[in-house]
BADREN-664475 format. One record per residue (C-alpha): x, z, y; residue number from 0; residue in one letter. Coordinates in steps of 0.05 Angstrom, whole numbers, padded with zeros to 5 digits. Each point is the difference from the previous one (the first is absolute). Layout:
N
NODE;east;up;north;n;res
NODE;X;Z;Y;NUM;A
...
***
This chain:
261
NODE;east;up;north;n;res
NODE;00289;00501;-00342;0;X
NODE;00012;00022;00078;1;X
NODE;00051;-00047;00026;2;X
NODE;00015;00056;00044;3;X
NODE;00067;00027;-00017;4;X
NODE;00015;00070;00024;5;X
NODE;00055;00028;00036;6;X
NODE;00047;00060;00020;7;X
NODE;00056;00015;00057;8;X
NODE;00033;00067;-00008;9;X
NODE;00034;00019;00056;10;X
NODE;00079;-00004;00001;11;X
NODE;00042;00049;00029;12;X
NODE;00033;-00002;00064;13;X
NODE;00059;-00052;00015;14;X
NODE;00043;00047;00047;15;X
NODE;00040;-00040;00043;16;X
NODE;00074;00015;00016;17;X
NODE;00027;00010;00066;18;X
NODE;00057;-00050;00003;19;X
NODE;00003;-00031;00055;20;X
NODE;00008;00044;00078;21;X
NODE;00010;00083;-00001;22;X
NODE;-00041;00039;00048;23;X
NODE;00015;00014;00073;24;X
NODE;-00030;00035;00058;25;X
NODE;00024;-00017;00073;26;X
NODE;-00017;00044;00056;27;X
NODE;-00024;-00033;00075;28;X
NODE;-00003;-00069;-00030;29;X
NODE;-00036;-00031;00060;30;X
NODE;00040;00006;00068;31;X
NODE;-00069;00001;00036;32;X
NODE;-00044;00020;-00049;33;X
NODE;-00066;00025;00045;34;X
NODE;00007;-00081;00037;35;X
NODE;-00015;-00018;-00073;36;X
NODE;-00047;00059;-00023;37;X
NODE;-00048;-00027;00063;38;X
NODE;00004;-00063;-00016;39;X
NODE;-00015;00009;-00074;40;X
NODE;-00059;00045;00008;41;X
NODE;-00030;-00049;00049;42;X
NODE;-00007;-00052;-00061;43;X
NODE;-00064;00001;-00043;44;X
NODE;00007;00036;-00072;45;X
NODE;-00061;-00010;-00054;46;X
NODE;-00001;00041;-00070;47;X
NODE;00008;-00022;-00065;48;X
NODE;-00057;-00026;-00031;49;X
NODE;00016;00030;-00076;50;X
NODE;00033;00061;00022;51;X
NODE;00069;-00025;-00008;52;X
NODE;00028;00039;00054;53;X
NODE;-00025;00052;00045;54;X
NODE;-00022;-00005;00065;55;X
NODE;00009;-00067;00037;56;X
NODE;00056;-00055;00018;57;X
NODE;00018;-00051;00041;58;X
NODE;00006;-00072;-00025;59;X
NODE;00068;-00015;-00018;60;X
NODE;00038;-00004;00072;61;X
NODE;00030;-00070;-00019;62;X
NODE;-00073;-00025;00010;63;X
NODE;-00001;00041;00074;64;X
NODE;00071;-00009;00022;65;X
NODE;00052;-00032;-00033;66;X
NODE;00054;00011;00037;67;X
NODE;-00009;00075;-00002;68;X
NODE;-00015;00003;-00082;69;X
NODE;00069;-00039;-00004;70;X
NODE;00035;00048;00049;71;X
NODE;-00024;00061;-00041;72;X
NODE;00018;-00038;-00067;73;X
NODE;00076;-00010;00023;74;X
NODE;00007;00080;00019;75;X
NODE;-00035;00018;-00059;76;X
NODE;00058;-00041;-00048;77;X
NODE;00057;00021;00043;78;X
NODE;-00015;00059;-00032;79;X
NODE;00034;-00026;-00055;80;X
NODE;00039;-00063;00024;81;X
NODE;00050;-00013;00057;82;X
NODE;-00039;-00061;00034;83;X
NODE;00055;-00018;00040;84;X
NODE;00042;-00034;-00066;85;X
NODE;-00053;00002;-00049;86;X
NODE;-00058;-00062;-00002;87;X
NODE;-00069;00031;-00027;88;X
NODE;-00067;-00034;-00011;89;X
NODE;-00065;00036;-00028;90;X
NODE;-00064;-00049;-00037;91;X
NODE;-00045;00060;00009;92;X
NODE;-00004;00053;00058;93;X
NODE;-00062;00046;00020;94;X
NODE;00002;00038;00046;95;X
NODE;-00069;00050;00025;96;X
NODE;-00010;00052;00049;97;X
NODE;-00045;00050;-00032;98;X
NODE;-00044;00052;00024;99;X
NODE;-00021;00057;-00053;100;X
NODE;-00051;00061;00030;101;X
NODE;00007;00061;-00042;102;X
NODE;-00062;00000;-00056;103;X
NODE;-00004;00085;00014;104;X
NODE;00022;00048;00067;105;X
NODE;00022;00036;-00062;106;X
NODE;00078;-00015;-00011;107;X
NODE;-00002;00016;-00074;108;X
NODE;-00060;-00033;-00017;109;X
NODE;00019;-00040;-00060;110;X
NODE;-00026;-00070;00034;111;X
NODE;00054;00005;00049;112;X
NODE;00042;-00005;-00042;113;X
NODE;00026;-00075;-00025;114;X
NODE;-00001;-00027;-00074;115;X
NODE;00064;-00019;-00035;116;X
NODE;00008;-00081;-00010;117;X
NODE;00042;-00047;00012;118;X
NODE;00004;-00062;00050;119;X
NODE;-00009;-00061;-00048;120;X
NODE;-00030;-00024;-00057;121;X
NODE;00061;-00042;-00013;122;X
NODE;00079;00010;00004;123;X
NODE;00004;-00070;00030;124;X
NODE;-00053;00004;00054;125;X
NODE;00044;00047;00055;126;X
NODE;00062;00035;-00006;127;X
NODE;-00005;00050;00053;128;X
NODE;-00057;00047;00026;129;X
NODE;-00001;00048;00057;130;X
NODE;-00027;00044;00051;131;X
NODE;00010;00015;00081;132;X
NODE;-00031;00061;00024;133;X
NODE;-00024;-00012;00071;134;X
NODE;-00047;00076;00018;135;X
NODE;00042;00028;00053;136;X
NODE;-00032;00070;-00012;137;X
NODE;00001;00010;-00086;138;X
NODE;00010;00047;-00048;139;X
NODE;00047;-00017;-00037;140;X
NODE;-00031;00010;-00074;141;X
NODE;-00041;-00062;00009;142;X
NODE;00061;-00041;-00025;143;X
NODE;00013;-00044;-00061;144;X
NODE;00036;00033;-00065;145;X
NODE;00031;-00047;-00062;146;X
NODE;-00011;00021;-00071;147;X
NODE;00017;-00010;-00060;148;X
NODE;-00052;-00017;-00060;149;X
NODE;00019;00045;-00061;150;X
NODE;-00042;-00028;-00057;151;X
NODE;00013;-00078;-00009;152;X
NODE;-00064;-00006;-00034;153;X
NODE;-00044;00015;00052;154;X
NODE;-00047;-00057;00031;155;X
NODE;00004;00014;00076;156;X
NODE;-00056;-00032;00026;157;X
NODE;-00054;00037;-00055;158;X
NODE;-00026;00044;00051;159;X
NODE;00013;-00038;00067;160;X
NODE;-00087;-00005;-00002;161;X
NODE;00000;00067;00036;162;X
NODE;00047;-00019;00045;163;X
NODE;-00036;-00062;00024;164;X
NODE;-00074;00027;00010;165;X
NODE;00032;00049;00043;166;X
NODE;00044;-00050;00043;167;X
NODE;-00067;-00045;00001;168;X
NODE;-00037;00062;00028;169;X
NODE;-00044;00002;-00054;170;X
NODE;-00062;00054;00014;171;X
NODE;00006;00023;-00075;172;X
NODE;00071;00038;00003;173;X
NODE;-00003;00047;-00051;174;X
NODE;00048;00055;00004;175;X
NODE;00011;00026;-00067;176;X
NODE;00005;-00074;-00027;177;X
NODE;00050;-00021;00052;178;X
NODE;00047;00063;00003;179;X
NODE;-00001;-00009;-00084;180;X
NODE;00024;-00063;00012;181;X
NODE;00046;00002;00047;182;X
NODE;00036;00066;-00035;183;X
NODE;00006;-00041;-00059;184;X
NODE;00033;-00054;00033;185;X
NODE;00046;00045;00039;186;X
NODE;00025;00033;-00071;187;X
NODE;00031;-00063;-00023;188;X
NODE;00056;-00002;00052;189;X
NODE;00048;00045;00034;190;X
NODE;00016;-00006;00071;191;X
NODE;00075;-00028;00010;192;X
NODE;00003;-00012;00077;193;X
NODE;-00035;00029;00066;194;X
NODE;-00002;-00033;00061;195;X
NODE;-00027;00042;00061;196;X
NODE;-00051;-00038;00052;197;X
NODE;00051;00002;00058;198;X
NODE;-00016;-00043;00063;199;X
NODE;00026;-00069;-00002;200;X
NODE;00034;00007;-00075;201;X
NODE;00005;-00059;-00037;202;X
NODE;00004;00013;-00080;203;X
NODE;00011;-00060;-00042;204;X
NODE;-00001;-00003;-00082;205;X
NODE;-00010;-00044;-00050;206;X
NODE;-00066;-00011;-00023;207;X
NODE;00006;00018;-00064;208;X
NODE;00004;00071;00017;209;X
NODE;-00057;00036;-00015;210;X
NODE;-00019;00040;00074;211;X
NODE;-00059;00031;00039;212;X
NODE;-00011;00022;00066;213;X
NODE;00002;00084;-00004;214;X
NODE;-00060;00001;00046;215;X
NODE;-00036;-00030;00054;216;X
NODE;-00024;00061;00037;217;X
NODE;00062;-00010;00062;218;X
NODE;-00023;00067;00034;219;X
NODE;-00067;-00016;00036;220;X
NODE;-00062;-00024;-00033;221;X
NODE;-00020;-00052;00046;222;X
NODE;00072;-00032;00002;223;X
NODE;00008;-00049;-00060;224;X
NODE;00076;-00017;-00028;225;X
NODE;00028;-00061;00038;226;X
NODE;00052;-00050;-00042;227;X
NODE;00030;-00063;-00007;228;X
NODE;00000;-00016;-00078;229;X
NODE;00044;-00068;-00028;230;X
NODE;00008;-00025;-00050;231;X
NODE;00059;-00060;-00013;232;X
NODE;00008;-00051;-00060;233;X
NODE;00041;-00056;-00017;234;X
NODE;00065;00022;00030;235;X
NODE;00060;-00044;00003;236;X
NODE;00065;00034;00025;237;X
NODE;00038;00000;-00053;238;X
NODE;00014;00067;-00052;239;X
NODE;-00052;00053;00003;240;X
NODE;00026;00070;00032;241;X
NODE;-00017;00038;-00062;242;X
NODE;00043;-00052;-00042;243;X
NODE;00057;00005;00054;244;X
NODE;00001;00072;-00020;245;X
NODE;-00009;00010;-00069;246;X
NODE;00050;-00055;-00014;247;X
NODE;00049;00016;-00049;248;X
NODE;00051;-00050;00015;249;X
NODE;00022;00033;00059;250;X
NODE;00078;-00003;-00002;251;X
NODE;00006;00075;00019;252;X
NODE;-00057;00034;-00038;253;X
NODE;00032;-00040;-00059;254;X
NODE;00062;00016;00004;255;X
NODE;-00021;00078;00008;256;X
NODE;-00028;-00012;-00067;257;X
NODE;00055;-00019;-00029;258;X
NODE;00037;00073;00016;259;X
NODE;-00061;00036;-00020;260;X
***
């Protein structure tokens, strides 16, 4: 008798996770001097990811280059959300990249230009907010972010991500047909929800549950790649969450509207 015992894992479906915790925001000329800190960021070193995580290439983490600016750009980024000036905030976990991303065709509607739907983190306890800043001076504006909504619960997210990888890893092999299969079948699961334009200097922040691309990362020249800061921020301690704040039922007025209704 083998004393080999066989085996089977079946796949489970999806656990979508809920957006509780900070609504979405855009803010327009975040950065008072934003081309002293576009120079400085581009003259920093920026490698690719060796599985195709992302596309294109990063910086290390700024903490580990300057951490003085990293904590500067953390403290605008959550008086987004919280008055600093009477509110005490500490973060366990804060990234924060500049990334570069060249367009993968001169063709605009090329479907490679175009970002895949995700989300930010493989767990609702690792960060609490996600974001962009949008640092090409000369854009068009379509090579934004959107926010969608996933419309079938049941759907494993990550099934068809393999496409998505061997092209961020500038794998030789792209196959078209596969990949634009794949990627339209991905795409029919959600529904887009929110659009953010690529405007000079806009911050957009959300939380990373959302599921989000970027629209496309042709900017208007082929030779120009899409410039951003992305962050990410975990283990926040200020007190109530924004989202909580608002959807708060024991708000004296709301409540007592309710009563009349």
């Amino acid at each position: 008798m083998s004393e080999m015992m066989p085996g089977k894992s079946d796949a489970k479906k999806s656990k979508v996770r809920k957006v509780e915790k900070f609504f979405s925001l855009v803010v327009d000329d975040f950065f008072s001097n934003p081309k002293i800190v576009v120079d400085y960021l581009k003259s920093l070193p920026t490698t690719t990811a060796p599985e195709g995580e992302w596309p294109g290439t990063r910086t290390k983490p700024i903490f580990q280059i300057d951490k003085d600016l990293n904590t500067a750009i953390m403290l605008k980024i959550l008086s987004c959300y919280y008055d600093l000036t009477y509110q005490d905030i500490s973060w366990e976990r804060g990234r924060l990249f500049f990334q570069t991303i060249p367009p993968f065709s001169s063709d605009k509607n090329d479907i490679r230009n175009k970002g895949w739907i995700h989300q930010d983190t493989a767990s609702s306890d690792e960060y609490e907010l996600a974001g962009i800043i949008y640092l090409n001076e000369k854009i068009d504006p379509d090579s934004g972010t959107s926010i969608f909504k996933m419309v079938d619960d049941n759907y494993v997210t990550y099934q068809r991500h393999f496409a998505k990888h061997l092209l961020f890893k500038d794998e030789k092999d792209y196959d078209e047909e596969y990949y634009t299969k794949q990627y339209n079948d991905h795409e029919s699961y959600f529904v887009e929800k929110t659009r953010f334009q690529n405007i000079y200097n806009r911050l957009i922040m959300f939380d990373p549950n959302e599921f989000h691309r970027a629209n496309n990362y042709y900017v208007g020249s082929e030779n120009d790649p899409r410039l951003t800061l992305v962050y990410f921020i975990g283990g926040l301690q200020a007190g109530r969450y924004p989202m909580s704040r608002i959807k708060n039922e024991s708000n004296i007025i709301f409540r007592a509207w309710l009563k009349l209704v």
